[in-house]
C-alpha positions as CSV (number, residue, x, y, z in Angstrom):
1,X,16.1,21.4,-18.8
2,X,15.0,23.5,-21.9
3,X,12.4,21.3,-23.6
4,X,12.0,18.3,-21.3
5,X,13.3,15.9,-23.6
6,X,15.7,14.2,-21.1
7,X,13.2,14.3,-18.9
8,X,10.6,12.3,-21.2
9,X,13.6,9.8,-22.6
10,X,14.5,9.2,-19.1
11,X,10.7,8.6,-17.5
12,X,9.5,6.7,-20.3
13,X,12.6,4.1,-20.1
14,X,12.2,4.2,-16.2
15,X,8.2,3.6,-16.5
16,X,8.7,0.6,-18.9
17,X,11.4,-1.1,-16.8
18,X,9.3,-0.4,-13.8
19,X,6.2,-2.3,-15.3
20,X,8.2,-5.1,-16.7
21,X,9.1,-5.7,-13.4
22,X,5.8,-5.8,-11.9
23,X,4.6,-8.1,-14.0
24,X,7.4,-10.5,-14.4
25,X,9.5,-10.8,-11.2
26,X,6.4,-9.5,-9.0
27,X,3.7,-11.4,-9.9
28,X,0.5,-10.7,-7.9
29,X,-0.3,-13.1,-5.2
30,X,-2.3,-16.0,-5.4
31,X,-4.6,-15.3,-2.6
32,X,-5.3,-11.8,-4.5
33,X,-3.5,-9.6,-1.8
34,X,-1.3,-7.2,-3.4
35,X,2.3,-7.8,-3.3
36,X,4.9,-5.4,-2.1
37,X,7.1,-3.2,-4.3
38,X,9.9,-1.6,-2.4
39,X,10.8,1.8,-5.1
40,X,13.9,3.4,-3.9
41,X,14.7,6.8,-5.7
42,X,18.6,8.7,-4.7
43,X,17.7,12.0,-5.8
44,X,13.8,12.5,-5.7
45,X,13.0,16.6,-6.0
46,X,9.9,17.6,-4.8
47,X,7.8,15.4,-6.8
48,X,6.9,18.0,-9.0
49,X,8.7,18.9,-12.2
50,X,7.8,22.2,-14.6
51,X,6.2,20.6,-17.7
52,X,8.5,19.3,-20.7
53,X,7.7,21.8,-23.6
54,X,8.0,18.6,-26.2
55,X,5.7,16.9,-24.0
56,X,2.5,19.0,-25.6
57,X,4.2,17.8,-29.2
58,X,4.4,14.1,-28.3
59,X,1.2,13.7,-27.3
60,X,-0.4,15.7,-30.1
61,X,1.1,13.2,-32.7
62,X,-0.5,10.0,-30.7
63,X,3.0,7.7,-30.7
64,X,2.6,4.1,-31.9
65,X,4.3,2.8,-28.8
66,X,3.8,-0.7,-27.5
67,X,4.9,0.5,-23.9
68,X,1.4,2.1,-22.4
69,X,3.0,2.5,-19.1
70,X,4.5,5.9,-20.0
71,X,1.7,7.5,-21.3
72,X,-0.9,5.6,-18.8
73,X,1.0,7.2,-15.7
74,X,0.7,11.0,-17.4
75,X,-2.9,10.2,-18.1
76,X,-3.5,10.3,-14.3
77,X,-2.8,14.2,-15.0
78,X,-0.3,16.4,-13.9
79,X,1.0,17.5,-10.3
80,X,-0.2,21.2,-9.1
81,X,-0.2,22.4,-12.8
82,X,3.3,20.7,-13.5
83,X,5.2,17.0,-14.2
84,X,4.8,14.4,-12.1
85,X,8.7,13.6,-10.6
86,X,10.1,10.1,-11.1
87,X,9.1,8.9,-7.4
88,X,5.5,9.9,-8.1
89,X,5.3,8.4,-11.9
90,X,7.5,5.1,-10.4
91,X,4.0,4.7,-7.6
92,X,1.1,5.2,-10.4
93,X,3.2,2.9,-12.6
94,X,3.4,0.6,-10.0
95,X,-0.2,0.5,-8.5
96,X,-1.3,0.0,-11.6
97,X,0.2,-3.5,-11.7
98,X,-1.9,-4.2,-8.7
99,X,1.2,-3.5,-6.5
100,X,1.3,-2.3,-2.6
101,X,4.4,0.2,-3.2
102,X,6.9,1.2,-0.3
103,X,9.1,4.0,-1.3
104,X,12.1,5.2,0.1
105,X,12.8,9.2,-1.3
106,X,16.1,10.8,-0.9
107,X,16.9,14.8,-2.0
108,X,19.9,16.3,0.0
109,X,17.8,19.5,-0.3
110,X,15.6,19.5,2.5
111,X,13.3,21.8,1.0
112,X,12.7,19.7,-2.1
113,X,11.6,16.8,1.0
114,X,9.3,19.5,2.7
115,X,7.4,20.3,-0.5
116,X,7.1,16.9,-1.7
117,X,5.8,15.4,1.5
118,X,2.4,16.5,1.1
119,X,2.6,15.1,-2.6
120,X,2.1,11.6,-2.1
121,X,-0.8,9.9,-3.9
122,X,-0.8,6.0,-3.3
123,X,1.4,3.7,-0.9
124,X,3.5,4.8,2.0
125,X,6.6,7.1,1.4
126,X,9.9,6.9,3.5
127,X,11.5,10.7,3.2
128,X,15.4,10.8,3.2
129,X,17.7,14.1,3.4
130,X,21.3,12.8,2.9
131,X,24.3,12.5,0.5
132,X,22.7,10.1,-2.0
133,X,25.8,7.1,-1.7
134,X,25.2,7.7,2.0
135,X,21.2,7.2,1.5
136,X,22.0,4.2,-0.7
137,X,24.1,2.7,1.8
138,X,21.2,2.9,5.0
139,X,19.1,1.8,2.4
140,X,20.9,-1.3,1.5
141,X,21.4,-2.1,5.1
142,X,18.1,-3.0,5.7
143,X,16.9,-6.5,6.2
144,X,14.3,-5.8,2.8
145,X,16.4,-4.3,-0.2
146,X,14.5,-2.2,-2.6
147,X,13.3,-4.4,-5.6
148,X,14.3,-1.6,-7.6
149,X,16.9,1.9,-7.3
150,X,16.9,5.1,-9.8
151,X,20.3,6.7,-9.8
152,X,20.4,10.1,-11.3
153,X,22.5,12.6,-10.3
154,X,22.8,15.9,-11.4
155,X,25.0,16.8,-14.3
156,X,26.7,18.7,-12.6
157,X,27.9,16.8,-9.4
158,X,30.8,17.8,-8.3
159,X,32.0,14.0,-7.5
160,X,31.9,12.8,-11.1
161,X,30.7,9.3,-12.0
162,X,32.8,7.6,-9.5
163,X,30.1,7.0,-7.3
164,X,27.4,6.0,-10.0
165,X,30.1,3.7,-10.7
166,X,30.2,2.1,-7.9
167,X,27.0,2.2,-7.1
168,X,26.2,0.5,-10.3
169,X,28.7,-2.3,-9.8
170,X,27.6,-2.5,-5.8
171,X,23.6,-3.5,-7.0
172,X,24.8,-5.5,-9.8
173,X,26.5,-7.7,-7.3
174,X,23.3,-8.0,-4.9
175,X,21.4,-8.2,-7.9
176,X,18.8,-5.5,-7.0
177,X,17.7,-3.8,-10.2
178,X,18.4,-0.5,-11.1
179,X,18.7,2.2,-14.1
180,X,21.3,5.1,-13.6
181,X,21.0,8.3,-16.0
182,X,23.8,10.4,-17.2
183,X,24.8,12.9,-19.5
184,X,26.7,12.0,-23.0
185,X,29.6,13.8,-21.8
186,X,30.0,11.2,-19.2
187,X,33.3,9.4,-20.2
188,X,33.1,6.6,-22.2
189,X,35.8,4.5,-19.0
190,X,32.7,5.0,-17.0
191,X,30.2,2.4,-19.3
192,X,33.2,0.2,-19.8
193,X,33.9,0.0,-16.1
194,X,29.7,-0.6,-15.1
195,X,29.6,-3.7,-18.4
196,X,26.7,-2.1,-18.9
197,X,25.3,-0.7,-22.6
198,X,23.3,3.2,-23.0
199,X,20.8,3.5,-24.2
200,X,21.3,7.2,-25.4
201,X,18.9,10.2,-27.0
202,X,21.1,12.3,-29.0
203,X,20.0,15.6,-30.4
204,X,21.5,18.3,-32.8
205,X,20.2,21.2,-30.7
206,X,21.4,19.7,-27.4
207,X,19.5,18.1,-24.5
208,X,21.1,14.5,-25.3
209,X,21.2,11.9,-22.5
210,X,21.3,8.8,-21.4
211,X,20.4,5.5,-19.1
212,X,21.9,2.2,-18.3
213,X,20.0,-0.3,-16.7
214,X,21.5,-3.6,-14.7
215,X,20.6,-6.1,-11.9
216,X,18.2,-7.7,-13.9
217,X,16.0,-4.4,-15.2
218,X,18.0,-4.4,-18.1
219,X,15.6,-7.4,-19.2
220,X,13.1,-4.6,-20.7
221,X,15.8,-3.0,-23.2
222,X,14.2,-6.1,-26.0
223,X,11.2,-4.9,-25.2
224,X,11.5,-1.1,-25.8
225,X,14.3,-1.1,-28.3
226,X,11.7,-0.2,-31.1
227,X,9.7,2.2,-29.2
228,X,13.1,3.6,-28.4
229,X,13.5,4.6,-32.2
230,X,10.5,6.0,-32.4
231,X,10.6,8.3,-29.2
232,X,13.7,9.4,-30.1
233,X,12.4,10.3,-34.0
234,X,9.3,12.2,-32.4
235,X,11.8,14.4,-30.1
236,X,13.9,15.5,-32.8
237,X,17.1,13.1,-32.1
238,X,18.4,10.2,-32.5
239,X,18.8,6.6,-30.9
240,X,22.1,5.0,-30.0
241,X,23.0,2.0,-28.1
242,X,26.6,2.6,-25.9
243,X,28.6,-0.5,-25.9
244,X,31.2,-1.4,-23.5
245,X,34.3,-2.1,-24.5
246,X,36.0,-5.0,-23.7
247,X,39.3,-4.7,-21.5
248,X,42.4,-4.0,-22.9
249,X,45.4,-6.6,-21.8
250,X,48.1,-4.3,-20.5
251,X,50.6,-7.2,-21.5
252,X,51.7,-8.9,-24.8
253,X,53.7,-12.2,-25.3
């Protein structure tokens, strides 16, 4: 992605959830021993992103942003010379809460596995190679859900949001938190059908995105609504909130 900035608008709201988390439903334990996060990520990569070019300009003009968690997570530096992926920034995030993580990674690309295996930094990492709704599935299975699941699939996937959709509505119901990304061209049937609201980045010169967040993560959207206007002022856009729209009645009296 030319720039990064989906990349930043996306990690930032993913790092602050993450965080909020950590220190509200995951309290550290009493006796001091760290408590467990289970991190569960559908489409990992290798861990390793190529470095957003509006990175550089955010952090040359120091943002006044109440959410540290972000910034705190880059501060650890880079990975090989690049961006940290969202599995890797999700474990700093987290072990700086005081948390034991447990991540499970999936990237149908086995090649993107390979290369991130030896990329690990802190806690122990479960590697996946599946369809992602397939992953998600196993995943759910388990005895121990994930305490939290980041959904987001390429732009172009060739199965459309159905199965963000249903994903979405599947985690609401167990309430397991999660965030989903997506891109603006995503129908607007597809945030009516999840209840959920956006919480979009929209930009003249393109890169424009946006994330939803449910089964309880969508607690941190209070906290980050006004850093939310001023990220989105530093990258050159514009912040939107997407609202669901209520059903329609298909019958009148």
């Amino acid at each position: 992605m030319h720039g990064g900035h989906g990349i930043i608008w996306t990690q930032f709201i993913l790092a602050a959830a993450l965080d909020r988390l950590a220190r509200t439903a995951h309290p550290l334990a009493s006796d001091g021993a760290d408590t467990v996060f289970a991190y569960a990520d559908t489409h990992a990569g290798s861990g390793r992103l190529d470095k957003p070019a509006a990175l550089a300009l955010l952090l040359a003009q120091t943002p006044d942003l109440a959410s540290r968690a972000y910034l705190d997570a880059l501060a650890q530096g880079g990975v090989e010379g690049g961006h940290p992926g969202s599995w890797i920034l999700a474990a700093r995030v987290l072990t700086a809460r005081g948390m034991a993580v447990e991540s499970d990674v999936n990237d149908i690309d086995p090649i993107a596995i390979a290369a991130g295996q030896p990329r690990r930094e802190a806690g122990w990492t479960r590697f996946w190679s599946h369809d992602w709704f397939l992953f998600l599935r196993e995943r759910l299975s388990r005895a121990e859900r994930p305490d939290f699941v980041f959904i987001d699939p390429p732009a172009d996937d060739p199965r459309g949001p159905g199965y963000a959709i249903d994903a979405a509505i599947l985690l609401d119901t167990l309430g397991v938190p999660y965030m989903v990304s997506y891109p603006l061209q995503a129908p607007q049937a597809s945030i009516d059908e999840i209840g959920r609201s956006g919480l979009e980045l929209r930009r003249s010169a393109g890169e424009s995105c946006g994330v939803l967040l449910g089964g309880g993560a969508e607690a941190v959207v209070l906290d980050v609504l006004g850093d939310l206007k001023v990220l989105a002022a530093l990258l050159g856009g514009d912040f939107t909130v997407r609202l669901p729209r209520p059903p329609v009645d298909d019958y009148c009296i």
